[in-house]
KOLZA-433108 format. One line per 2 residues: number of its first residue (from 1); their letters; for each residue x, y, z of C-alpha. Coordinates in steps of 0.1 Angstrom, whole numbers, plus 5000, padded with zeros to 4 digits. Layout:
NUM = A = X:Y:Z; ...
//
This chain:
1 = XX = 5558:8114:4387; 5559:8116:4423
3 = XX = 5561:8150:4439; 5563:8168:4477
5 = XX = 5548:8196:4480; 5558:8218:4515
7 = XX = 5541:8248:4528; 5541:8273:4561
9 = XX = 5511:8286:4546; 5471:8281:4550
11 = XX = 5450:8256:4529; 5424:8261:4512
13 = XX = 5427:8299:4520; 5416:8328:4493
15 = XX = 5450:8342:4498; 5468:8345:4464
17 = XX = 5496:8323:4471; 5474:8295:4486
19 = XX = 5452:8297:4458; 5481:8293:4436
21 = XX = 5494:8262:4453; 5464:8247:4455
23 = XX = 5455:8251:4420; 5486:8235:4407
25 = XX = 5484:8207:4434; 5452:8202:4419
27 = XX = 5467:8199:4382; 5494:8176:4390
29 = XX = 5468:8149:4411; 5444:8153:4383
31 = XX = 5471:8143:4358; 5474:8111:4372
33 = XX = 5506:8122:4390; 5514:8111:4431
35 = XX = 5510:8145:4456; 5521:8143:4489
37 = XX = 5516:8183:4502; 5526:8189:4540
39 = XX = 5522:8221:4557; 5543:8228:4589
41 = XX = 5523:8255:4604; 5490:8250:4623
43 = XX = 5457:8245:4601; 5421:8257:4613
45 = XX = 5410:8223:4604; 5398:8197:4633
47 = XX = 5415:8168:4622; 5451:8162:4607
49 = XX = 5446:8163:4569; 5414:8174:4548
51 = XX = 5408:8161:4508; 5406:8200:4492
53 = XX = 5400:8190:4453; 5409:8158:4455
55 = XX = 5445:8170:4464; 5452:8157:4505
57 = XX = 5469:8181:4523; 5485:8168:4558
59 = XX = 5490:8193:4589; 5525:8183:4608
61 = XX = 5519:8213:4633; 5488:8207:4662
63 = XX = 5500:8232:4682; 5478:8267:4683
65 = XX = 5485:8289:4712; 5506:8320:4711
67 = XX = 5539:8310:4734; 5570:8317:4709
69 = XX = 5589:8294:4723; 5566:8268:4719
71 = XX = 5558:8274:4691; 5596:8270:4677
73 = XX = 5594:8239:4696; 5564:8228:4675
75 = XX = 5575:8239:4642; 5612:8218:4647
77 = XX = 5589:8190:4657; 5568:8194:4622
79 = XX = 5601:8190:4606; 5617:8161:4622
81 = XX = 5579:8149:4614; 5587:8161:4575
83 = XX = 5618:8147:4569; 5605:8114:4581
85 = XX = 5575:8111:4558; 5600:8125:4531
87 = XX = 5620:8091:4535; 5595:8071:4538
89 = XX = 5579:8081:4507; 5616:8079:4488
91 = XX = 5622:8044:4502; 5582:8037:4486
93 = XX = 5589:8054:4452; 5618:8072:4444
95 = XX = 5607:8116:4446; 5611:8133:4417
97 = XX = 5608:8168:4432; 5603:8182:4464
99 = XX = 5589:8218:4458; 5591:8247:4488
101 = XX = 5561:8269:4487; 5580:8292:4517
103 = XX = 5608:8319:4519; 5618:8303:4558
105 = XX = 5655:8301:4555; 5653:8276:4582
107 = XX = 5630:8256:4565; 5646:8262:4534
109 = XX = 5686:8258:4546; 5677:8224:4568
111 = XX = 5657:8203:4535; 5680:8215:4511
113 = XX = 5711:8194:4532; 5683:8167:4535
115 = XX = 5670:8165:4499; 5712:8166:4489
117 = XX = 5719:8137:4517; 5693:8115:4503
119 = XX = 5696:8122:4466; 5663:8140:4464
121 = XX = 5660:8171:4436; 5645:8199:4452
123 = XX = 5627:8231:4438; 5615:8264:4453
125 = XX = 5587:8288:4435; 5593:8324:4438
127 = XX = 5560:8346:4428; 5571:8382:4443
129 = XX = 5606:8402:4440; 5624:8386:4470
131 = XX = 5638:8424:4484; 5600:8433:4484
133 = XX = 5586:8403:4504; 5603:8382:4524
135 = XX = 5625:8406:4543; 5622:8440:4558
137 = XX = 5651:8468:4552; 5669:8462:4593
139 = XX = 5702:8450:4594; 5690:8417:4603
141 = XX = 5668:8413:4575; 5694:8422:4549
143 = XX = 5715:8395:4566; 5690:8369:4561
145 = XX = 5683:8381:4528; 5720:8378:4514
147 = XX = 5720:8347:4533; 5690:8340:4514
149 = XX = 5702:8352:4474; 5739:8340:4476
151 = XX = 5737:8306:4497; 5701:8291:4494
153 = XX = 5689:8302:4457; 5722:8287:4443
155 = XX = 5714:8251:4461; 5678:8252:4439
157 = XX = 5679:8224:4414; 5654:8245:4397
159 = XX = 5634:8277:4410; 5602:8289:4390
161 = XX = 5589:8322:4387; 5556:8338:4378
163 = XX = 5573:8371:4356; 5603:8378:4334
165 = XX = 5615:8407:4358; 5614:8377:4389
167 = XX = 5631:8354:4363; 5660:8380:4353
169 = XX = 5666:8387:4386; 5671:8349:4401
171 = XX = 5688:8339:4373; 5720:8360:4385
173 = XX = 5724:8332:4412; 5709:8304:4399
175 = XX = 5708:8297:4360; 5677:8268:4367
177 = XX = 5649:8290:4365; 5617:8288:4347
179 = XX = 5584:8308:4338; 5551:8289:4352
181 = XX = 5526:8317:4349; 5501:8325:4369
183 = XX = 5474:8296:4367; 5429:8297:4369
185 = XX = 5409:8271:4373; 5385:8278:4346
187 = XX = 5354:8253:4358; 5353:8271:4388
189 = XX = 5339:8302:4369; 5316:8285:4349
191 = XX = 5290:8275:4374; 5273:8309:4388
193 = XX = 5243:8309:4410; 5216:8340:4408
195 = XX = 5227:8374:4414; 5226:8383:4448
197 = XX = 5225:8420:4438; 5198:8438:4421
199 = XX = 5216:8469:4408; 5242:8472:4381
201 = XX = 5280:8473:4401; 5312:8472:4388
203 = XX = 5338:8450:4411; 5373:8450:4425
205 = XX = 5384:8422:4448; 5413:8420:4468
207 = XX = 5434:8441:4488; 5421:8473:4508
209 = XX = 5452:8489:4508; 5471:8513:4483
211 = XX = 5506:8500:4477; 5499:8470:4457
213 = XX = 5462:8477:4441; 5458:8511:4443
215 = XX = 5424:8515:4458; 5421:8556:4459
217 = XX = 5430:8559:4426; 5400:8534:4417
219 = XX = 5374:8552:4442; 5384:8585:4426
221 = XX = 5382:8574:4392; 5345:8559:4402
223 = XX = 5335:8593:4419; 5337:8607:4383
225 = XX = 5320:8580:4364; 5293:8575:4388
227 = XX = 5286:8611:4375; 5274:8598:4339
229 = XX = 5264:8564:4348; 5245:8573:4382
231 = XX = 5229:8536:4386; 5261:8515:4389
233 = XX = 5277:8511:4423; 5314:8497:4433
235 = XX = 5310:8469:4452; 5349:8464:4471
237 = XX = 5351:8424:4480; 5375:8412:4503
239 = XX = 5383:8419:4542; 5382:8456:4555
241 = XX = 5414:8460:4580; 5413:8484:4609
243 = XX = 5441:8508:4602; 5451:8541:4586
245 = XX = 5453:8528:4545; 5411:8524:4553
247 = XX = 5403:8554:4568; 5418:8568:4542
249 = XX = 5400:8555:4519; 5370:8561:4541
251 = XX = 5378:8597:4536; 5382:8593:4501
253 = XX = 5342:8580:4495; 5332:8609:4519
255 = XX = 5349:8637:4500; 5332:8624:4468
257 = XX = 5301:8621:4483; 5299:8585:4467
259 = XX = 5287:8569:4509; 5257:8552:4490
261 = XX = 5278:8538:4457; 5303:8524:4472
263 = XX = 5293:8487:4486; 5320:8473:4509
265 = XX = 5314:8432:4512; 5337:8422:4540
267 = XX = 5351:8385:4540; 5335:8367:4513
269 = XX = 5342:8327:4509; 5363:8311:4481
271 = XX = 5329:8294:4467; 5311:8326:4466
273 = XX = 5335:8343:4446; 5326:8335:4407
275 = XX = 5285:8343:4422; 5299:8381:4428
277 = XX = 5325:8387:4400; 5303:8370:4368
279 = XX = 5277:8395:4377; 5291:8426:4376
281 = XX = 5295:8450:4345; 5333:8457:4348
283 = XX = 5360:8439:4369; 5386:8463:4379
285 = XX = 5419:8467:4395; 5437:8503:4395
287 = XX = 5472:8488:4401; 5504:8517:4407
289 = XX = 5532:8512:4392; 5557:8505:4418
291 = XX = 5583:8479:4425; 5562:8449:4435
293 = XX = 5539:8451:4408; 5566:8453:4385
295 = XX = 5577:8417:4395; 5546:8399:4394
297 = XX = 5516:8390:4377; 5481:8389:4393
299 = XX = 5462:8360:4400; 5433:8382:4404
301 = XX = 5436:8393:4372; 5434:8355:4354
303 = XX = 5404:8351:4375; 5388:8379:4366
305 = XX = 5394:8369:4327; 5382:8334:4335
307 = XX = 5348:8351:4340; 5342:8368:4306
309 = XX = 5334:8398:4327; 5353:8428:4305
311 = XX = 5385:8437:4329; 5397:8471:4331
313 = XX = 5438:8470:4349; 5467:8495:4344
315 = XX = 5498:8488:4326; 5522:8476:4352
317 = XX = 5546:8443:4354; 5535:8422:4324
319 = XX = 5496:8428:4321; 5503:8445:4290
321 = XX = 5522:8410:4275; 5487:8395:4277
323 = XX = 5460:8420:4280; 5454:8438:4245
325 = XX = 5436:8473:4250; 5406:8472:4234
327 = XX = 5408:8436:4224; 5408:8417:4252
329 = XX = 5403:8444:4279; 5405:8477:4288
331 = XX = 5445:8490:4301; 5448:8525:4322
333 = XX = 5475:8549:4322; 5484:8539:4362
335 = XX = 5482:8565:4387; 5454:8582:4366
337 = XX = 5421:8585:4380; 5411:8605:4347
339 = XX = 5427:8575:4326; 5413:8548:4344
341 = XX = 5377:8567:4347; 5380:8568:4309
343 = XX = 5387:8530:4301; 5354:8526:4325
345 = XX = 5332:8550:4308; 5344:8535:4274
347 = XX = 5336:8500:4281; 5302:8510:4301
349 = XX = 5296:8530:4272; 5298:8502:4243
351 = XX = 5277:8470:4258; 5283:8448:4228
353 = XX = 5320:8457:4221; 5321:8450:4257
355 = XX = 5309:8419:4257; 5331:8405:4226
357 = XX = 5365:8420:4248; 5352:8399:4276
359 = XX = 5354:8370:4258; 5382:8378:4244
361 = XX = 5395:8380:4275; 5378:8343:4283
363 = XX = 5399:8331:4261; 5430:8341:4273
365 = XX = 5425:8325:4305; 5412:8294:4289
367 = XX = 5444:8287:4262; 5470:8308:4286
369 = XX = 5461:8305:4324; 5446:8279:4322
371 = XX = 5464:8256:4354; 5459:8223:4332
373 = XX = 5485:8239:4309; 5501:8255:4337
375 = XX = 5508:8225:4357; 5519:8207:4324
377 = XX = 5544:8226:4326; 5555:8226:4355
379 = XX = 5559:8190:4353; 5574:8193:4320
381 = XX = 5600:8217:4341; 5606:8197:4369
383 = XX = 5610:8163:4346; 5640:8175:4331
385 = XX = 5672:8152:4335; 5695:8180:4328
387 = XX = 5685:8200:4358; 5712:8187:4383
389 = XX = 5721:8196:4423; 5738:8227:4429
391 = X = 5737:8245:4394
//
């Protein structure tokens, strides 16, 4: 199969999405298939294209200062440059699916007229509720988001999705949708240096911020287990942002008194990553249960599976389709700091039923997330004859 892959995104990045894309990249060129992934926005790399994975991934966009109009200028440039490689590629081997990792409606609107003048399928992924991200509540934004549902969704040959909920709702406008879940890369947590620290820690990695991971329900629901299991600390992994959702957070571990339990990381590197999360005791994300998280599935969450660690998450969106309390990890009441306090204690509390619910766990993310199955899928998906221009 030969297959274009095209992002406004940054590669390799820890960012869900990117790690997402990559991941499956990495499936499909490891199957044996052909992977051409362009990128139209500007890369921190020095040269044009870098080999990520065995997966090369080209830069069309050189241009890095902050001049808007250049910067259109640039990114209309990176397309002409696009839709040139596209045909060149075509008139090589014939494409069997050019995919859009992006919600640019320009982007999306101009290859969609290009991919149907040149008899090209193309395909469009959707991991989030589109009137959640993509476009904010102003008048303009609503424009370009019914411009968005009713003319470019429809023009998909096929769309996939990460979540039932995402799959119910794109199906209203175009019936070519399919469930590609969310995918791990389960070598990559198999090979863990030492432990860089030497006292017990539970971990959460991601987001700083309350809306979509809940943070101040986690660092309350620490404050009281630190009470009963005084040696363990929280170790927080991932960037610290400047602004008001981490002061108050900041305020939070202050009013608990928890200053010397809670361990903040900053920026960690991709390849560090399985170092810090296959040490700790618990791996833990305290997620509300609002609107986005209804749509989607975690990657976070395969990851932290893929380690064998014992995961402790809420019930929101379809965690609870996978996760089995008790069995194959440890599911919160969300909102609850006494709840999710609780499902900690429980699991700290029981080492060895621990251990057997984190590899229960394992094996989820071995025979379900697995992105070898994953991408089989996909391709699977995408290989279909029946899926046809316009449905």
């Amino acid at each position: 199969m030969n297959l274009v892959f095209v992002s406004t995104g940054i590669y390799p990045n820890q960012h869900a999405a990117a790690i997402r894309h990559s991941t499956i990249a990495q499936g499909v060129v490891e199957k044996g298939h052909e992977l051409n992934f362009f990128i139209l926005t500007p890369q921190p790399w020095k040269s044009n294209e870098i080999n990520y994975k065995g997966v090369i991934y080209k830069s069309l966009n050189e241009y890095h200062g902050n001049n808007k109009f250049e910067k259109v200028i640039h990114y209309m440039k990176a397309l002409k440059k696009l839709k040139s490689a596209v045909l060149k590629i075509n008139e090589d081997s014939k494409i069997d699916g050019l995919v859009i990792f992006s919600i640019d409606v320009l982007l999306i609107k101009s290859l969609q007229t290009f991919a149907k003048n040149h008899n090209i399928r193309i395909f469009h992924e959707r991991t989030e509720l589109p009137y959640i991200v993509g476009y904010n509540n102003s008048l303009s934004g609503t424009l370009m988001y019914n411009f968005y549902m009713k003319r470019l969704i429809p023009r998909f040959d096929g769309i996939f999705v990460i979540s039932d909920k995402l799959k119910n709702v794109i199906s209203s406008y175009n019936k070519n949708v399919e469930k590609i879940l969310t995918v791990v890369d389960i070598d990559f947590f198999r090979t863990v240096n030492d432990k860089i620290y030497n006292f017990p820690y539970i971990a959460y990695c991601g987001n700083m911020e309350s809306k979509k991971d809940g943070l101040p329900i986690l660092l309350a629901s620490f404050a009281q287990l630190s009470e009963h299991f005084p040696d363990h600390k929280l170790l927080l992994i991932g960037q610290n942002p400047n602004n008001s959702e981490m002061q108050n957070n900041l305020q939070i571990i202050n009013k608990y008194k928890i200053e010397k339990k809670v361990v903040f990381t900053g920026f960690v590197s991709r390849e560090s990553m399985p170092q810090l999360l296959c040490h700790a005791d618990l791996l833990v994300v305290s997620k509300p249960d609002n609107e986005q998280n209804s749509g989607n599935f975690p990657i976070k969450i395969g990851e932290y599976l893929a380690t064998g660690v014992p995961v402790v998450v809420t019930n929101v969106g379809e965690i609870s389709k996978f996760i089995i309390d008790g069995i194959s990890g440890y599911i919160a009441e969300p909102g609850s700091s006494t709840s999710f306090y609780q499902k900690m204690a429980e699991a700290l509390s029981n080492p060895d039923q621990s251990k057997q619910i984190g590899t229960n766990g394992k094996k989820i993310a071995e025979n379900v997330f697995n992105y070898k199955i994953q991408t089989g899928n996909l391709i699977s998906y995408i290989g279909q004859k029946n899926l046809v221009y316009g449905n």
